[in-house]
Residue frames as qw, qx, qy, qz and C-alpha x, y, z in Angstrom:
[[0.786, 0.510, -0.030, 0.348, -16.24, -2.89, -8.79],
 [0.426, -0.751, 0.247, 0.440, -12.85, -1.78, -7.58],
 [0.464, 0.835, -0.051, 0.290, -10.78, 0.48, -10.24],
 [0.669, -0.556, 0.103, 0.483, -6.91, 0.52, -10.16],
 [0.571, 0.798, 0.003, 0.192, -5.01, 2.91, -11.61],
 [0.830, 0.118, 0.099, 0.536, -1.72, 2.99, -12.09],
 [0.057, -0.909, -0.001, 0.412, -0.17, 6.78, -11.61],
 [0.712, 0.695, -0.101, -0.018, 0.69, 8.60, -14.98],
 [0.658, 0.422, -0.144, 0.606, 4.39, 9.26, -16.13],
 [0.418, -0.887, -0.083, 0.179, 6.32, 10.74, -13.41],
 [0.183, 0.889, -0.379, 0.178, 10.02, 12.75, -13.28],
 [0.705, 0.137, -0.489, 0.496, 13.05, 11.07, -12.45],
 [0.054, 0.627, -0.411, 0.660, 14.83, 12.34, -9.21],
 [0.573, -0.291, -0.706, 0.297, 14.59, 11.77, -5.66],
 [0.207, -0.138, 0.927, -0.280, 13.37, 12.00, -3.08],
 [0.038, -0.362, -0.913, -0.183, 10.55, 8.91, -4.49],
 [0.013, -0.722, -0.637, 0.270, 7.61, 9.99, -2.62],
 [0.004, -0.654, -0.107, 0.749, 7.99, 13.70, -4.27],
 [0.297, 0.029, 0.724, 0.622, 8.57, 12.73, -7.91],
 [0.524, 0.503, 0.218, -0.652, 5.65, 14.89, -9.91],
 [0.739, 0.477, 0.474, -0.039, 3.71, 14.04, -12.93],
 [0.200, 0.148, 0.456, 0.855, 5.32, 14.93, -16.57],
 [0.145, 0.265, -0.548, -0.780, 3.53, 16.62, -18.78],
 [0.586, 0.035, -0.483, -0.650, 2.06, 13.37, -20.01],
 [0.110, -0.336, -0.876, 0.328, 1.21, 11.90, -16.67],
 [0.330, 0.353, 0.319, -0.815, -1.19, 14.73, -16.20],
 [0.451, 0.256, -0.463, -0.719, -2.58, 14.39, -19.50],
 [0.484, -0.105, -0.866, -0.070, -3.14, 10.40, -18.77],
 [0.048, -0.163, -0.846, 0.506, -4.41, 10.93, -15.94],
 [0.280, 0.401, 0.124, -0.863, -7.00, 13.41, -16.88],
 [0.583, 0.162, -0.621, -0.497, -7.95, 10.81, -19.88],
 [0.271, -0.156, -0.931, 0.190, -8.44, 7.97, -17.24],
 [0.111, 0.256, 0.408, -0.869, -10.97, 10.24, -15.79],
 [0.537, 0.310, -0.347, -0.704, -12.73, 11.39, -18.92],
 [0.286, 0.111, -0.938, -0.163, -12.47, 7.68, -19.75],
 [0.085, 0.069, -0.726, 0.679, -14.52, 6.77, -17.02],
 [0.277, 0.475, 0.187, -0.814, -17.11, 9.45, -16.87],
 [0.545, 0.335, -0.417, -0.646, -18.10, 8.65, -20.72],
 [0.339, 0.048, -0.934, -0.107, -18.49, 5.00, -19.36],
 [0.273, -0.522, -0.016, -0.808, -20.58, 5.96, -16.83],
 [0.696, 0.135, -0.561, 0.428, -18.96, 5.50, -13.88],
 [0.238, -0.797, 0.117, -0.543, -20.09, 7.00, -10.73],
 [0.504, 0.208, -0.624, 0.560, -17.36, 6.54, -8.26],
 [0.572, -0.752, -0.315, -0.084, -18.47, 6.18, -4.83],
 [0.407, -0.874, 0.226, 0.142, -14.87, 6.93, -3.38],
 [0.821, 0.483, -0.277, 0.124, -11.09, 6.99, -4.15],
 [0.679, -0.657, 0.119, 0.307, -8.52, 6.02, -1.98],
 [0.617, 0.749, -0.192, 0.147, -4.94, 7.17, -3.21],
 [0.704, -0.031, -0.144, 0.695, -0.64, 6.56, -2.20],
 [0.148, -0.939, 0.055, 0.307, 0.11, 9.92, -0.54],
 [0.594, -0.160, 0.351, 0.706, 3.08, 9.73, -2.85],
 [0.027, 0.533, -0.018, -0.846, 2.87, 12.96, -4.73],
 [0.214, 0.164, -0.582, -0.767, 2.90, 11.56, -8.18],
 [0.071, -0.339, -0.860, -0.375, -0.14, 9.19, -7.67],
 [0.254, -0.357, -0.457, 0.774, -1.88, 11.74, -5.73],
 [0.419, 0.485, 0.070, -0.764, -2.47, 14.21, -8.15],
 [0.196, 0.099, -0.830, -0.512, -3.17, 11.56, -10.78],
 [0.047, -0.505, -0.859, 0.073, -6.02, 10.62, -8.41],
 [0.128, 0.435, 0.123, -0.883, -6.85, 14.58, -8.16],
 [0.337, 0.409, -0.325, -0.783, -7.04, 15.13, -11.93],
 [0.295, 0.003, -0.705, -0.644, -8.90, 12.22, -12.30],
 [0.094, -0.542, -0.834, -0.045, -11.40, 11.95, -10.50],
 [0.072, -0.202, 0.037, 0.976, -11.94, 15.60, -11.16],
 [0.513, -0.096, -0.459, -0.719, -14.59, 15.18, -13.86],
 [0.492, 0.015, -0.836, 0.242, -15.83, 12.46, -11.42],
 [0.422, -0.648, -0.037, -0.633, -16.97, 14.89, -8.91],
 [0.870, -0.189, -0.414, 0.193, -14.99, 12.54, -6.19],
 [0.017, -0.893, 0.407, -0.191, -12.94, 13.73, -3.72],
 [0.703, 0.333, -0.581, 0.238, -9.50, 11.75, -2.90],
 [0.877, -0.468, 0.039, -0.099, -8.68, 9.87, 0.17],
 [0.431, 0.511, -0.740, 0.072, -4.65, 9.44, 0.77],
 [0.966, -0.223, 0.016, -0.134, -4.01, 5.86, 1.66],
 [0.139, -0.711, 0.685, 0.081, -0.62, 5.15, 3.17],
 [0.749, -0.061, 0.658, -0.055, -1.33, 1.37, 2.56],
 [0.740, 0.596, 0.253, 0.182, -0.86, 2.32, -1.14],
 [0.256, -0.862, 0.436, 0.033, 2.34, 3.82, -0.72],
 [0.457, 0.642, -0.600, -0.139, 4.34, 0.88, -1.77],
 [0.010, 0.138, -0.978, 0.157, 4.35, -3.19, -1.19],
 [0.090, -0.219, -0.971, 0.018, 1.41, -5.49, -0.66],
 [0.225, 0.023, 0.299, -0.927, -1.80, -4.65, -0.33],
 [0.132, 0.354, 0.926, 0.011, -5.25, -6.06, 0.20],
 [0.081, -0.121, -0.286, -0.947, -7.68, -4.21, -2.05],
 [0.391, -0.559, -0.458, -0.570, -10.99, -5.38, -1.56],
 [0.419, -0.473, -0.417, 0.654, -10.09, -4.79, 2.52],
 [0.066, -0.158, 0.058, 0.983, -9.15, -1.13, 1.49],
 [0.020, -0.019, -0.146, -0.989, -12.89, -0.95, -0.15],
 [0.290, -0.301, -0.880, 0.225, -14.63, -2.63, 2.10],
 [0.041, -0.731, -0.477, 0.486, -17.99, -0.06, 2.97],
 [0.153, -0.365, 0.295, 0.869, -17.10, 2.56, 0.53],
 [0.405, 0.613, -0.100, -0.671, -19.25, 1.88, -2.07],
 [0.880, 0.446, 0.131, -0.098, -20.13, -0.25, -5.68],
 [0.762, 0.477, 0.006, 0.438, -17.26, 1.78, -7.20],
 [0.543, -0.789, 0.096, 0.273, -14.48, 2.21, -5.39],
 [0.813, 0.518, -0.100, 0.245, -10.94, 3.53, -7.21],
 [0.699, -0.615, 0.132, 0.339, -7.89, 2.97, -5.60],
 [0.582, 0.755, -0.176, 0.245, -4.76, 4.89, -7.70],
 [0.756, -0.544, 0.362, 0.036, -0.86, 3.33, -6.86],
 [0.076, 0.784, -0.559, -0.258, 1.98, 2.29, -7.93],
 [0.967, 0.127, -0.218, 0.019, 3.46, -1.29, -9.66],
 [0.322, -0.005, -0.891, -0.319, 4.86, -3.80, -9.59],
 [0.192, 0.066, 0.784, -0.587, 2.17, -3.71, -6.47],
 [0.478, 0.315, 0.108, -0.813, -0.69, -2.85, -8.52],
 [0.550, 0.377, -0.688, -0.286, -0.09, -5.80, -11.32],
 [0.230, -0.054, -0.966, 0.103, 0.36, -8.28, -8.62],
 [0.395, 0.157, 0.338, -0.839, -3.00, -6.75, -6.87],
 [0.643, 0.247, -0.476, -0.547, -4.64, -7.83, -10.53],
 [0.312, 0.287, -0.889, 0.172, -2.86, -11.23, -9.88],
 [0.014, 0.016, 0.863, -0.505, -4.02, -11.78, -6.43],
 [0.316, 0.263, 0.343, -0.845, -7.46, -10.57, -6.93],
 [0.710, 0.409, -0.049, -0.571, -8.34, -12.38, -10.39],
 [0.889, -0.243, 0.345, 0.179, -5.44, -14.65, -11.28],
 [0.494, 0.848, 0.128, 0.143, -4.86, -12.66, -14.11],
 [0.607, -0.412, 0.230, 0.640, -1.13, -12.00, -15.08],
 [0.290, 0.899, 0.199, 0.260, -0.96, -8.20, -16.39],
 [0.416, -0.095, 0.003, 0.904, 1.60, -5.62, -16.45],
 [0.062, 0.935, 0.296, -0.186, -0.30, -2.31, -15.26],
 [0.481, 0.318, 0.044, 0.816, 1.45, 0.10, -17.59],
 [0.101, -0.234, -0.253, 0.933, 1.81, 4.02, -16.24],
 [0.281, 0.128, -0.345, -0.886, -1.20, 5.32, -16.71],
 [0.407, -0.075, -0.882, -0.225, -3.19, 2.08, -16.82],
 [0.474, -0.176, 0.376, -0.776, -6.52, 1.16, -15.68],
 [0.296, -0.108, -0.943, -0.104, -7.78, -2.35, -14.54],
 [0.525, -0.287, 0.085, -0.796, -11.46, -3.12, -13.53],
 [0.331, -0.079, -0.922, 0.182, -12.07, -6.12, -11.25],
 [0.629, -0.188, 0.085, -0.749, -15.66, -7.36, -9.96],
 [0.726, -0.419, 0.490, -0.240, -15.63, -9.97, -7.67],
 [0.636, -0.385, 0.639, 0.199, -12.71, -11.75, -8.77],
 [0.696, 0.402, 0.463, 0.374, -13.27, -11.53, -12.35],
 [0.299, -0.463, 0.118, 0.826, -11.35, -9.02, -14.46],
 [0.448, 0.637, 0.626, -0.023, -13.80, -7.26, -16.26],
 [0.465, 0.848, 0.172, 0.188, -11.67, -4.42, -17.73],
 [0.671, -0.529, 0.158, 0.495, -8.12, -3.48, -18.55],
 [0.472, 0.840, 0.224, 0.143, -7.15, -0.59, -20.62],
 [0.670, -0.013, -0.029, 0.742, -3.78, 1.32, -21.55],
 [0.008, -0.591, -0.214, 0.778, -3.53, 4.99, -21.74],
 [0.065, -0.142, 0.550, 0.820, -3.83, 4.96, -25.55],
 [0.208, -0.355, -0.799, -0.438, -6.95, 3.90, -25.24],
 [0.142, -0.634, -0.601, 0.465, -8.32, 5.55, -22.29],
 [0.211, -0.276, 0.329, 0.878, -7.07, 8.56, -24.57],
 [0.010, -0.044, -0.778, -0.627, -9.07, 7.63, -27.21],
 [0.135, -0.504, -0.841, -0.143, -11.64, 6.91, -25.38],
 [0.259, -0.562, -0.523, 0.587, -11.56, 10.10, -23.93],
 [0.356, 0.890, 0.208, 0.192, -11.69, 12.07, -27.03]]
């Protein structure tokens, strides 16, 4: 199964690639985790955009997770070919990036036409999309 998340809420400003989490990116991210973990999810690896803000969204979740993070410049911004990227890695592999790249990712990988919101987490197993949750609910589900 390859896992995409979406990096939480980040700060205006520039330069892009430095932009940290709010507040309530951390918090989402740290529920996409939890989320996870209480589904029982054992992540073989995560690859992650060296951009800053999805970065530590892949930190602080896959914290509980017991994962350590992989940056991937190929997730950095534009196209990308996921199940390439988690090719050998493992069952469950979670890759954590930015949109509109991540949405069309969904697209290309299932046919499925989603808007990954900030925060958002889609699960996709060979070509079918087998789970696609917002943060309110990853929230929720995280207690």
């Amino acid at each position: 199964m390859i896992w995409l998340l979406r990096h939480g809420e980040a700060e205006d400003g520039s330069p892009d690639a430095e932009r940290k989490l709010t507040e309530k990116g951390e918090q989402q991210a740290r529920a996409a985790g939890l989320a996870l973990k209480r589904l029982g999810v054992d992540l073989d690896a995560c690859l992650s955009s060296p951009k800053v803000r999805a970065a530590d969204t892949a930190k602080l979740a896959c914290e509980p997770l017991g994962v350590d993070v992989q940056l991937e410049p190929k997730l950095a911004g534009g196209p990308f070919d996921a199940d390439e990227l988690a090719a050998g890695l493992g069952d469950h592999v979670m890759l954590v990036g930015h949109d509109p790249d991540f949405s069309m990712a969904v697209h290309t990988l299932t046919g499925a036409r989603v808007r990954m919101k900030k925060g958002g987490l889609a699960g996709i197993d060979r070509g079918e999309l087998k789970v696609l949750l917002r943060p309110a609910e990853l929230e929720a589900m995280a207690g």
